[in-house]
C-alpha positions as CSV (number, residue, x, y, z in Angstrom):
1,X,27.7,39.3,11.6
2,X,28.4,35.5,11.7
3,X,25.0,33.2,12.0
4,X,24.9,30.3,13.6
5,X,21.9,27.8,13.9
6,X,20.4,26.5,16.6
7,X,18.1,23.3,16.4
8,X,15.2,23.0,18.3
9,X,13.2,20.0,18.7
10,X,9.6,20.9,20.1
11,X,6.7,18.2,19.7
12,X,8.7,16.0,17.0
13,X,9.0,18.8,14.5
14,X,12.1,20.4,14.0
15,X,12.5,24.1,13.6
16,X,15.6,26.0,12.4
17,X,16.2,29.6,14.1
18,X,18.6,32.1,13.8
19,X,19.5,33.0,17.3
20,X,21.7,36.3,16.8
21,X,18.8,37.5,14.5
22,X,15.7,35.9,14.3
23,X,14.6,38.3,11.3
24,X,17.5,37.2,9.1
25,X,15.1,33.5,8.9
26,X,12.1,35.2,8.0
27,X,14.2,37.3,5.2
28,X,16.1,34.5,4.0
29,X,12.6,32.9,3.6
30,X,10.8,35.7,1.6
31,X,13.9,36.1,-0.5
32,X,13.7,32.0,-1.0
33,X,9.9,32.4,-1.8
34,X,10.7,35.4,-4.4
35,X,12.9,33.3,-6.3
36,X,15.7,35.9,-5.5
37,X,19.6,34.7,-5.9
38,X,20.6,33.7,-2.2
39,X,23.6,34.5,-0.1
40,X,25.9,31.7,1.6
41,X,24.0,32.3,4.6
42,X,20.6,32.3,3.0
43,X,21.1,29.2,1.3
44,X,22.4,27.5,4.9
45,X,19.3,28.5,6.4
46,X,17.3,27.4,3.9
47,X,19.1,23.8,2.9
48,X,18.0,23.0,6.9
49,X,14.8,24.2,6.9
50,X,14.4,21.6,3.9
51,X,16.5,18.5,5.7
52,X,14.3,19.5,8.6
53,X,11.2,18.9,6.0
54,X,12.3,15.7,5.0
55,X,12.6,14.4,8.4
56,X,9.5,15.4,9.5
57,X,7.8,13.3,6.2
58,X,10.0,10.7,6.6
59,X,8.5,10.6,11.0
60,X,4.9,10.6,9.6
61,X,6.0,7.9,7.6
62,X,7.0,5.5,9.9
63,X,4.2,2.7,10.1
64,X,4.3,2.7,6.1
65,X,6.0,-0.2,5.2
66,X,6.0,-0.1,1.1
67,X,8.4,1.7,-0.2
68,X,6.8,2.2,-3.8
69,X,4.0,3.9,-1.3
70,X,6.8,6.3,0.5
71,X,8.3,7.4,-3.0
72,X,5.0,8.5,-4.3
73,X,3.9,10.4,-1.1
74,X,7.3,12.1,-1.5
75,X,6.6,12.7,-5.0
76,X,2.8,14.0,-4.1
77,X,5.1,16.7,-1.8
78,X,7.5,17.7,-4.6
79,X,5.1,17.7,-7.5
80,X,2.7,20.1,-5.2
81,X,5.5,22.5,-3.4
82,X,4.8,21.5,-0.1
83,X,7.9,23.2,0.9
84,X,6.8,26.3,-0.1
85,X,4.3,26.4,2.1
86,X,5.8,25.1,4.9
87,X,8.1,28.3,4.5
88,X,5.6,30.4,4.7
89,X,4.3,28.8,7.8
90,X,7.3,28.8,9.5
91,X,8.0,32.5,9.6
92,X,6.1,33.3,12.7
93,X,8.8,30.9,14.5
94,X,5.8,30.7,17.3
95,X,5.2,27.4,19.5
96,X,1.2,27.3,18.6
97,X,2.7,27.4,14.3
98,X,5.3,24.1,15.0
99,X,2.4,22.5,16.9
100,X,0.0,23.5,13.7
101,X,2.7,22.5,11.4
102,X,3.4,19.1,12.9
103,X,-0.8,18.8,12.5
104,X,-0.3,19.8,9.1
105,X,2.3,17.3,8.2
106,X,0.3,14.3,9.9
107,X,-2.7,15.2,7.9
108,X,-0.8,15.8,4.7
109,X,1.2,12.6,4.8
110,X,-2.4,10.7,5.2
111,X,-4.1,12.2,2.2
112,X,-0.5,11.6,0.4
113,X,-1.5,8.3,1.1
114,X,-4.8,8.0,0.5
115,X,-4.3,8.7,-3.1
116,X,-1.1,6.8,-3.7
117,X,-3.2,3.4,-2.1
118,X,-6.9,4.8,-3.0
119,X,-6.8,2.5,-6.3
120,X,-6.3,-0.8,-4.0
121,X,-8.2,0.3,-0.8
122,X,-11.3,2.1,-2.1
123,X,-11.9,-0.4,-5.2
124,X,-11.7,-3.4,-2.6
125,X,-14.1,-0.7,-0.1
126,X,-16.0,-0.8,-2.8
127,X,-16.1,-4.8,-3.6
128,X,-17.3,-5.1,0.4
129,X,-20.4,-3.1,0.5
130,X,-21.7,-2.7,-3.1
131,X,-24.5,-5.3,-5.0
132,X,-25.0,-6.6,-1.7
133,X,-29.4,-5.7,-2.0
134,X,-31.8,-7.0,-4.3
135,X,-33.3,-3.7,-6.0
136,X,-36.9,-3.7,-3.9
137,X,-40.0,-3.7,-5.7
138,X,-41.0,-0.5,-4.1
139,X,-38.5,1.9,-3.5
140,X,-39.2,3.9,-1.0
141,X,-39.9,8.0,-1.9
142,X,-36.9,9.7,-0.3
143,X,-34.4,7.1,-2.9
144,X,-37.0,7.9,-5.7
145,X,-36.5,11.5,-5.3
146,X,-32.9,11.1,-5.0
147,X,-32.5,9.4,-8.1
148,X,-34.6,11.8,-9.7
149,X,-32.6,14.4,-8.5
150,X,-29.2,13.0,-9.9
151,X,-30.9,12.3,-12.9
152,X,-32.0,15.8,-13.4
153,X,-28.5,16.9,-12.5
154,X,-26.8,14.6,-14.6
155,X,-25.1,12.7,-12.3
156,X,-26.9,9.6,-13.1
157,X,-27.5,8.4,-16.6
158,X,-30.9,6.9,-16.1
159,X,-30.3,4.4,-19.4
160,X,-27.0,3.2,-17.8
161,X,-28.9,1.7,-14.6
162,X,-32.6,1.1,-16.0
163,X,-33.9,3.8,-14.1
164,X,-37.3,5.6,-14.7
165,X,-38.5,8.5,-12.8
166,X,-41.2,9.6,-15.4
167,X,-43.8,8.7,-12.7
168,X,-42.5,10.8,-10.0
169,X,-44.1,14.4,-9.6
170,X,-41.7,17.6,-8.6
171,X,-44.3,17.9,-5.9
172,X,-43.7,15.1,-4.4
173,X,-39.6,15.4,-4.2
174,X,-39.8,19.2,-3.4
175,X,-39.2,18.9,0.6
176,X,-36.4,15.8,-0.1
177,X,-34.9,18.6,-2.8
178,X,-34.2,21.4,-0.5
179,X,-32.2,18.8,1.7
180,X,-30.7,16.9,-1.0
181,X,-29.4,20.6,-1.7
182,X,-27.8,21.4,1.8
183,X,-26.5,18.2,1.9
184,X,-25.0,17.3,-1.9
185,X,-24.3,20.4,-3.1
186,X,-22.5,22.0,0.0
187,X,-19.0,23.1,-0.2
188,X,-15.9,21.0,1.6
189,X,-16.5,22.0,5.7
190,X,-13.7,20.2,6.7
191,X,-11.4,21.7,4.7
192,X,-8.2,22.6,6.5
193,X,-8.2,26.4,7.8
194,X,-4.6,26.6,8.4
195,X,-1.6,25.4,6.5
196,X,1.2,24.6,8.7
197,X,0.6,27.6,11.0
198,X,-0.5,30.0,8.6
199,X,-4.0,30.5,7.1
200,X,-4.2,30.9,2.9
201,X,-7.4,32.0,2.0
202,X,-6.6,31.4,-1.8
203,X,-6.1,27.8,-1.2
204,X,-8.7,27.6,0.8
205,X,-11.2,29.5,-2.1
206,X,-9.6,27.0,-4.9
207,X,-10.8,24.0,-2.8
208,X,-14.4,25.2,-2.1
209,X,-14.5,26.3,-6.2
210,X,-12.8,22.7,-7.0
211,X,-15.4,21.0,-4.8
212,X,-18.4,22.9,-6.4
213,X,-17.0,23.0,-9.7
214,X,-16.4,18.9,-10.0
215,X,-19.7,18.3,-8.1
216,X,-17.8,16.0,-5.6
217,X,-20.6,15.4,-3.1
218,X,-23.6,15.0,-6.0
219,X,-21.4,12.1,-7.5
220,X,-20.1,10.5,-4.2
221,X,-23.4,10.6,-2.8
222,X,-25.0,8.9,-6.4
223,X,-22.2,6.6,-6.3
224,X,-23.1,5.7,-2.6
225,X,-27.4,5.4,-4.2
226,X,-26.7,3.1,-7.0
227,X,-23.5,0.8,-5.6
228,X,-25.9,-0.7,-3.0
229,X,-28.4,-2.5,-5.1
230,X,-27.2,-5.8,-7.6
231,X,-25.0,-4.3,-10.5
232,X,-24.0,-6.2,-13.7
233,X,-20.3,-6.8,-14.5
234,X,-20.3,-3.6,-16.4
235,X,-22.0,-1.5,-14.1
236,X,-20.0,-2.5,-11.3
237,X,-16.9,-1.7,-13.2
238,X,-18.3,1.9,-14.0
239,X,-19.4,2.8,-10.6
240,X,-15.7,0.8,-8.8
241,X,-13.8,3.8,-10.9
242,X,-16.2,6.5,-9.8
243,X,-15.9,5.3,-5.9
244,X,-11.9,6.1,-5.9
245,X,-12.0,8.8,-7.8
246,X,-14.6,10.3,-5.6
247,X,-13.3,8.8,-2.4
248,X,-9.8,10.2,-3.3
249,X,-10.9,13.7,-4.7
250,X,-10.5,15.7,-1.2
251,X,-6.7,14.9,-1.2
252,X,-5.9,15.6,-5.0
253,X,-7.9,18.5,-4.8
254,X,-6.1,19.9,-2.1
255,X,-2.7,19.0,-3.0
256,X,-3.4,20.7,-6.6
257,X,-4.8,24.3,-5.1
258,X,-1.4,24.3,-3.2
259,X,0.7,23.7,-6.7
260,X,-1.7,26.3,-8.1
261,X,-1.1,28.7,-5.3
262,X,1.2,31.9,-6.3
């Protein structure tokens, strides 16, 4: 039975469907997804799914002058096999999945970015608000206790930044502790929960395990503690490093659990 394709336009994101038989898409897609050896048809469907794909980046891209910045967003997309699971998305062929997916791309395209500019922007964040107070002479209790706390995690060396928390009783931390927990150790809330129209609990587990694994909160939120007070040269330089890779570790982190994903 010939095929033909019909293009569809709906919200700025362009969706490719089969109109004599819709299932056909969804087939061609699993067998694509498979690895499987593709017919002429197939392979039609799928080559416009992908120009479709590459449009849609290329939209989200439009107020991104660089081009150094476009090619490795691009990259950030090809490395991670983004496509793939745009596929997967796409075969419900629903309205509310090429509203989700165009959400998707936005969001996707702005982490893209965020790590292929987080060395420039976050270091010259960083230069803005850090050394910027004199340490006080007394500190108040609730920044004692945190510093205790990252110590005691190892988050913080306490040699590295002068720090001494020998005076400090558990007793006195233990209410800021219990907060301190809910509020560093926590896993990523505002994770995505669907991925261009479809939700993937695996990638979704592999983010929360990454988050608590790599301790991202304990060491933005130490970062955030020590980068207010006057640093030396090389102090500043240690902390600048941790501040992107901390500030950027939500997108890479993501973008790796979707590489990772079978």
């Amino acid at each position: 039975m010939k095929l033909f394709l019909l293009f569809v336009i709906i919200d700025g994101l362009s969706s490719v469907v089969v109109c004599e038989k819709q299932s056909n898409g969804t087939e061609c897609i699993k067998s694509f997804l498979k690895l499987e050896v593709l017919d002429e048809n197939c392979t039609e469907i799928v080559s416009s799914y992908k120009e479709n794909f590459h449009q849609e980046i290329a939209n989200q891209m439009f107020d991104i002058s660089e081009e150094s910045v476009k090619s490795c967003i691009i990259n950030i997309f090809n490395d991670s096999n983004v496509f793939q699971l745009f596929l997967k998305g796409l075969s419900s062929h629903s309205d509310e999945q090429i509203k989700l997916s165009k959400e998707t791309m936005d969001s996707f395209v702005g982490l893209a970015k965020e790590i292929c500019t987080g060395e420039t922007k976050f270091k010259e964040e960083f230069d803005l608000f850090s050394g910027k107070n004199k340490l006080p002479s007394a500190i108040p209790l609730d920044e004692q206790c945190a510093r205790k706390y990252f110590i005691e995690k190892n988050i913080i060396n306490a040699k590295d930044f002068d720090i001494d928390v020998s005076s400090i009783s558990d007793e006195n931390c233990e209410a800021y502790n219990e907060l301190y927990i809910k509020a560093f150790e926590r896993e990523h809330i505002d994770h995505h929960k669907h991925f261009f129209g479809s939700s993937n609990t695996s990638i979704q587990n592999c983010i929360k395990q990454k988050f608590r694994d790599e301790k991202v909160y304990l060491n933005l939120h130490a970062t955030a503690l020590l980068m207010k007070y006057e640093l030396t040269p090389s102090q500043a330089d240690d902390l600048r490093r941790n501040y992107v890779k901390w500030k950027t570790a939500y997108a890479k982190i993501l973008f790796q659990c979707i590489k990772d994903d079978d």
